[in-house]
Rosetta silent file (secondary structure, phi, psi, omega in degrees, C-alpha in Angstrom):
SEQUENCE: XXXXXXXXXXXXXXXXXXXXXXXXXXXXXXXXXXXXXXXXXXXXXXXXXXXXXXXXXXXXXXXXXXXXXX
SCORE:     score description
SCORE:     0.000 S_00000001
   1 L     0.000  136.067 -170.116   87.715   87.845   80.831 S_00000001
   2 L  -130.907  116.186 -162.270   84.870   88.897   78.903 S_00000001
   3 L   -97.103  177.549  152.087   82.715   92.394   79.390 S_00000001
   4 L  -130.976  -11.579  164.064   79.676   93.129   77.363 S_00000001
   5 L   -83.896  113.366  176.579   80.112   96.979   77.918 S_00000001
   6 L   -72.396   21.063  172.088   82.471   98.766   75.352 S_00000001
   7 L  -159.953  151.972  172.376   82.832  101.784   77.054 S_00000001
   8 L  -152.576  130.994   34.483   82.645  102.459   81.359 S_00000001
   9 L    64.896  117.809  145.877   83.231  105.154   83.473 S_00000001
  10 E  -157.055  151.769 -160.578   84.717  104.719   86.695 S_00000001
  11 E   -49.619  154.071  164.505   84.744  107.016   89.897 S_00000001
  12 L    64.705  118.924 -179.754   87.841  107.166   91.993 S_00000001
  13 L  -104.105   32.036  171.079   91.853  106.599   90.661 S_00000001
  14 L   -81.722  162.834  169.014   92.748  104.498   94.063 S_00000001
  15 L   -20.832  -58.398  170.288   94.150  101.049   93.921 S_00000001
  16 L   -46.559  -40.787 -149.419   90.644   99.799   92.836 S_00000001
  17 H   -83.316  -64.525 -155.614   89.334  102.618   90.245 S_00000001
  18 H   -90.899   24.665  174.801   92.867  101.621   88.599 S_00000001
  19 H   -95.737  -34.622 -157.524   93.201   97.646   88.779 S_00000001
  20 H   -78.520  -31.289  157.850   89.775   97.703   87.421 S_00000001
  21 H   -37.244  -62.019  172.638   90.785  100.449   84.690 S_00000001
  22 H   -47.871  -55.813  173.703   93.471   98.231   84.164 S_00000001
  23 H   -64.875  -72.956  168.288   91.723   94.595   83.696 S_00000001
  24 H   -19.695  -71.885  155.879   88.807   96.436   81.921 S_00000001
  25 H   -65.371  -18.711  154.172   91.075   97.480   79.065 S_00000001
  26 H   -65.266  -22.606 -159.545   92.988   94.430   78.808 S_00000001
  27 L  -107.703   12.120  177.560   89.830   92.938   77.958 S_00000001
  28 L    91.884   31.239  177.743   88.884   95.850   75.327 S_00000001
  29 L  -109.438  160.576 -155.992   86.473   98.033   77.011 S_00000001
  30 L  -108.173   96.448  178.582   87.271  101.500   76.120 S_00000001
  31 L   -90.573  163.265 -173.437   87.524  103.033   79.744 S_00000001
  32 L  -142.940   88.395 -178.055   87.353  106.898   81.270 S_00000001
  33 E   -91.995  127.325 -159.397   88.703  106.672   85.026 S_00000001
  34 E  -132.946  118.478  171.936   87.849  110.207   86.615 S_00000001
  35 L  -129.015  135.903 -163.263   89.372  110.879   89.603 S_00000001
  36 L   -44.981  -48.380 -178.153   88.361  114.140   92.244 S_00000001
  37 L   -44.390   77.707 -160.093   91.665  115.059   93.412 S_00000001
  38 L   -69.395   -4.991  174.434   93.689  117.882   91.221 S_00000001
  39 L  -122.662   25.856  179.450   96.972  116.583   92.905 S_00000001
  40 L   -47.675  132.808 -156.661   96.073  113.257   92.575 S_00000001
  41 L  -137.936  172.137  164.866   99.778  110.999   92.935 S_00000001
  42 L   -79.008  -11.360  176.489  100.831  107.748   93.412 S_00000001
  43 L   -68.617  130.300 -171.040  101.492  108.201   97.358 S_00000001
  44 L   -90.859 -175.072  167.374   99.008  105.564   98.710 S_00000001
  45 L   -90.074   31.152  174.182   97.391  105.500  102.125 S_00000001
  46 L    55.868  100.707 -176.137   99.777  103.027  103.367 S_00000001
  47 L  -119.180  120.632  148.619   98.852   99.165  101.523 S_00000001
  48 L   -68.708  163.517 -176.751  100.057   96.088  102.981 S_00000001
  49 L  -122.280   93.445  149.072  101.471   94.000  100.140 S_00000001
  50 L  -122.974 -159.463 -156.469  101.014   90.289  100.937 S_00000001
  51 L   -65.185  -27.511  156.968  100.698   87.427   99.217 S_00000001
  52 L   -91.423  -12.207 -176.905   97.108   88.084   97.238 S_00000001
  53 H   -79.005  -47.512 -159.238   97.839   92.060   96.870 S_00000001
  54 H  -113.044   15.792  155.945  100.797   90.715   94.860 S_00000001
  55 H   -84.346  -29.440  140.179   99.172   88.083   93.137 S_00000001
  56 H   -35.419  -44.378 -163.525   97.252   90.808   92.274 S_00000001
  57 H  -111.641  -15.422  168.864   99.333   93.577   90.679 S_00000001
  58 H   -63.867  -34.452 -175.069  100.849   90.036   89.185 S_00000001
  59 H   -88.147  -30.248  171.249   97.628   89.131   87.298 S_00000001
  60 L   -78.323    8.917  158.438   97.136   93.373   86.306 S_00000001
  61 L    73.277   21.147  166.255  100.463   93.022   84.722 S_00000001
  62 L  -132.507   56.504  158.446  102.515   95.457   86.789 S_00000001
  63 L  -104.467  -16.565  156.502  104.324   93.540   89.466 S_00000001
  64 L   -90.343   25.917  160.006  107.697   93.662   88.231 S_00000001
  65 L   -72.406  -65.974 -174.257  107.492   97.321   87.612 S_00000001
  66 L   -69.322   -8.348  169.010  106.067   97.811   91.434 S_00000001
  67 L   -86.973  -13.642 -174.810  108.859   95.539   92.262 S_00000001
  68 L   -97.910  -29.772  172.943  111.976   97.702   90.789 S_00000001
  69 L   -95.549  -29.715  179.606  110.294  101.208   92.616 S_00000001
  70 L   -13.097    0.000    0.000  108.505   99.386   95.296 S_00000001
């Protein structure tokens, strides 16, 4: 994966703001994820996990991590 922006901003620290945080700095973009919340946590809004959600957190490089607290 290849950006042409070194540096990005992005809005929201939900599942998206931080796979994209995530991929985005694998690929060397200097990122700033700003999210609204002051008690912002990891309890989600209830995500199914099937078979592309966890091909997903496989290709962002945390699935066995979400698999030992899952």
């Amino acid at each position: 994966m290849s950006c042409a922006a070194q540096h990005v901003c992005i809005i929201g620290g939900g599942f998206t703001g931080m796979s994209l945080s995530i991929l985005l700095s694998k690929a060397g973009v200097d990122v700033d994820l700003i999210e609204i919340d002051p008690k912002w946590r990891t309890d989600g809004a209830g995500i199914t996990y099937n078979g592309p959600a966890l091909r997903s957190l496989e290709l962002l490089g945390v699935l066995d991590e979400y698999k030992q607290h899952g």
